[in-house]
Structures are given as structure tokens and as C-alpha cells.
N, C-alpha and C positions, 0 to 999 in steps of 0.2 A: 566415473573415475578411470584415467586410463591405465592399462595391467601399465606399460612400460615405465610410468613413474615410481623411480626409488623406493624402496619401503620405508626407510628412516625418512623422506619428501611427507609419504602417504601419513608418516604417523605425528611427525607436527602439523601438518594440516587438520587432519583428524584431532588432534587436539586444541588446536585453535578452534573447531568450529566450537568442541566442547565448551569452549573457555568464556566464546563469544556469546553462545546459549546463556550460560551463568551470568553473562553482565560484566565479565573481566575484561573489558576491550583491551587494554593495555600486555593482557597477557595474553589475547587472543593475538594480537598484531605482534609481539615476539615469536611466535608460534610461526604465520606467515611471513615474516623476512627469514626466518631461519627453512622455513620449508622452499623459498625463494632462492636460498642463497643453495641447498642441498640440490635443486630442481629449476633454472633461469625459466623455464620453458615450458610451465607448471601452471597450465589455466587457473585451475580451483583457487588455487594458491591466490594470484592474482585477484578475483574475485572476490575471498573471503576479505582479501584489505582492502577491497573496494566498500566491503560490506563496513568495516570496519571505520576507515573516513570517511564515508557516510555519514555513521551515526554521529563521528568528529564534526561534523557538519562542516566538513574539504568537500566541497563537490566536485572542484576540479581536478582535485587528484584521485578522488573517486570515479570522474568520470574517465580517468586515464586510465586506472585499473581494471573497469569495465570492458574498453575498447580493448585492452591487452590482450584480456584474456577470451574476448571475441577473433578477433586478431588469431590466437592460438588453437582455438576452437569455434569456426563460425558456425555450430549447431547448438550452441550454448543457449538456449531457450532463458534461464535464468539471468544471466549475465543480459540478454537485451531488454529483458524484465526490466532488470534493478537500473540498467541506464537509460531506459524509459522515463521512471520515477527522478531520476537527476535531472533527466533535459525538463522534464516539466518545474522541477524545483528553479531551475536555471531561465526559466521563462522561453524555451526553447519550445514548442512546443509541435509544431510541427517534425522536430524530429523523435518524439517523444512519442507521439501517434505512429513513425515508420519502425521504431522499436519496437515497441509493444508489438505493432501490428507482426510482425518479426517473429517472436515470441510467441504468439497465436497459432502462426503455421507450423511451427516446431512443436507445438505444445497445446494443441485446440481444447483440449480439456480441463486446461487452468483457468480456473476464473478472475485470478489477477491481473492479469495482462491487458485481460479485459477492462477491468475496473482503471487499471492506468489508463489506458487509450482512454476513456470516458471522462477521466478529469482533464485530457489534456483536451477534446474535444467541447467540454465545455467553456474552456477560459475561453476556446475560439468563437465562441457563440453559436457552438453547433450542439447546439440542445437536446435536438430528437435523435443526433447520433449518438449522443451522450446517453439518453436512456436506451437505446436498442443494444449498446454495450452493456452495459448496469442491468439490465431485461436476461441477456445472458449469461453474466458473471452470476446472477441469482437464481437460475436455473439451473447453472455447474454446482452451484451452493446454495441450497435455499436458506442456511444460517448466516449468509454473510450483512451483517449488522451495518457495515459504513456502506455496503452498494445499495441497501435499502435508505440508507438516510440521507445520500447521495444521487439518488431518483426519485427522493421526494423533494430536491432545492431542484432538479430540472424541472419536475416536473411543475412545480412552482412557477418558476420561469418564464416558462410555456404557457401559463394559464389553465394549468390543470390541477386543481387545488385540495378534488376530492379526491383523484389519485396520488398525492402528496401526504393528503392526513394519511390515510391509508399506508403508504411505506411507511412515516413516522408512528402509525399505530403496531405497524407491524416489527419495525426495529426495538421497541417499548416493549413488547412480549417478550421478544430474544434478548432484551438484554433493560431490564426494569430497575437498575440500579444506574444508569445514567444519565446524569441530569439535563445535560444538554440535550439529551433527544427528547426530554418533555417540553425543553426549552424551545424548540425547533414546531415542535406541535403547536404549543399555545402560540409564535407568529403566524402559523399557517391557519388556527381556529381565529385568530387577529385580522387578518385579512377577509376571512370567512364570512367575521361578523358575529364569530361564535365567543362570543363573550364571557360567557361561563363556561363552556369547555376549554378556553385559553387562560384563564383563573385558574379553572382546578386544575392545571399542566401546572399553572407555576409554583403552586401550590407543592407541588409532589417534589417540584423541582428544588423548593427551598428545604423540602426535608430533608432530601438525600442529600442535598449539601450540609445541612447541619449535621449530620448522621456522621458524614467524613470527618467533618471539623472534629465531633466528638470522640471519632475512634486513631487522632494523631498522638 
């Protein structure tokens, strides 16, 4: 946060992140035009409404807020994060991979950046690059649950099907209440040939869905 921004700037942003935490987008994004309007020249600022049309699902106005607030601060590790994840939603992906990539050198011990560069390198058909990223990101975080279920569809890919079960066995530990990763197992024990291990996936799969159904 930089000292020279306003206090009254600092304290609606600060309250929009708040607001945007709780799921108030509406009141998060008054928060940021007003911390905007207090501050023109107010990276964060910028950013949080990026975060914000985002979730509106505006990419382009999100990716304009992104760039803004790169633009006012080009060591903003966060901001080329988050316009990473836009260029890839935008089918861009090459510049999704120079983001991220971006983001890494400001920031080598986040493991999302990572994990961005990795989706975008997969839509590219860059497979094995795709898990040396996801290889990393899970090493920065050994709980990170979508990089392991995200290198077990490359790794799939690829032809590597026992290192595939494997992250899907291993994202199933860390997080045993989600159906789609049983889901994800039984195509990869399908392929396999593993035919009752791909049952009792789906098997688990229809509980926890019924489970949900029954706790709406």
C-alpha cells in the first residue's frame, strides 16, 4: 500500500476489500469508485474493481482495471496474476502465460501464478509444461487441491495415467467431500480398465451428491 495515498483513499479501499471478502460486490465496487474518486491515481483501488468485474464476469473492463493499475504500479505481482487469469478466460493465451510469467519474477513463491501459466499452457497443448508448472505450484503448496487435479488431466493427456490416478487420489484425501474429483478418478480408473475402482468413484460420487441435495 503506498504511505502517499490519502487516508480517507486507504480507508474505502480498505473497506471494499472487506465488503468484497463478505460477497458484498455491490458494496465492495462503491467502496472502489469512491476510494477512486478520493485517490485517481490509486493502483489498489483500480485492482479491487478489477477484482470486482471480474467476479461481474466484464472481462474487459476488468482487464482494463488490471492494466490501470499495472500501468500505476508495474511491480504489482497481483494485478498481472489476476490479468493473467482474464487473458486466459478471453482465449488469449499467450499473453496470459507473459502475465503470469510476470507475476512469478515479482513473486516466485506464489504458487498461483503458477498454476495460471499452467492452464494457459495447456489449452496451448503444452502439456509437459503445463505439469512442471502445477509440479511447482504444489511444492509452493502441497494442499493445493485444483493444481493436483489439474496435473492429473495433463497428465492424462500425456499418457501418464498412473501419475494421473495418483493426483486424483491425492486431491480425494485433501478434499473428500468433492464429487467431481471422484468423478475425474473413475474416467481415469475407465481408461485404465479399472472397472471396479471406477464404480466405487462413482459410487462415492453419487453419495456426496445426494448428501448436498439433502442438506439444501
Amino acid at each position: 500500500m503506498p504511505t502517499t495515498t490519502a487516508p480517507d483513499a486507504v480507508a474505502r479501499y480498505e473497506s471494499g476489500v472487506r465488503k468484497f471478502r463478505a460477497g458484498d460486490v455491490n458494496g465492495a465496487l462503491a467502496d472502489y469508485l469512491e476510494a477512486l474518486h478520493l485517490n485517481p491515481d490509486y493502483a489498489e483501488a483500480y485492482y479491487g474493481r478489477g477484482n470486482v468485474r471480474f467476479r461481474q464476469r466484464n472481462l474487459a473492463a476488468a482487464h482494463e482495471d488490471y492494466s490501470k493499475a499495472i500501468a500505476l504500479r508495474p511491480d504489482f505481482a497481483d494485478a498481472y496474476n489476476n490479468r493473467s487469469v482474464v487473458r486466459c478466460a478471453r482465449h488469449d493465451y499467450n499473453g496470459a502465460i507473459s502475465d503470469a510469467s510476470k507475476a512469478i519474477r515479482l513473486q516466485p513463491d506464489d504458487a498461483d501464478p503458477y498454476y495460471n501459466r499452467a492452464r494457459a499452457k495447456a489449452q496451448l497443448g503444452n502439456y509437459g509444461g503445463a505439469i512442471r508448472d502445477l509440479s511447482t505450484a504444489i511444492k509452493l503448496r502441497p494442499d493445493f487441491v485444483d493444481a493436483y487435479l489439474m496435473r492429473a488431466i495433463n497428465r492424462q493427456r500425456s499418457g501418464n495415467y498412473v501419475g494421473a490416478v495418483e493426483d486424483a487420489t491425492t486431491a480425494i484425501t485433501l478434499a473428500p467431500q468433492r464429487a467431481g474429483t471422484y468423478l475425474l478418478r473413475a474416467n481415469l480408473r475407465l481408461s485404465a480398465r479399472n472397472y471396479r475402482g471406477a464404480l466405487a468413484d462413482l459410487l462415492a460420487a453419487i453419495r456426496i451428491r445426494l448428501g448436498q441435495m439433502s442438506h439444501r
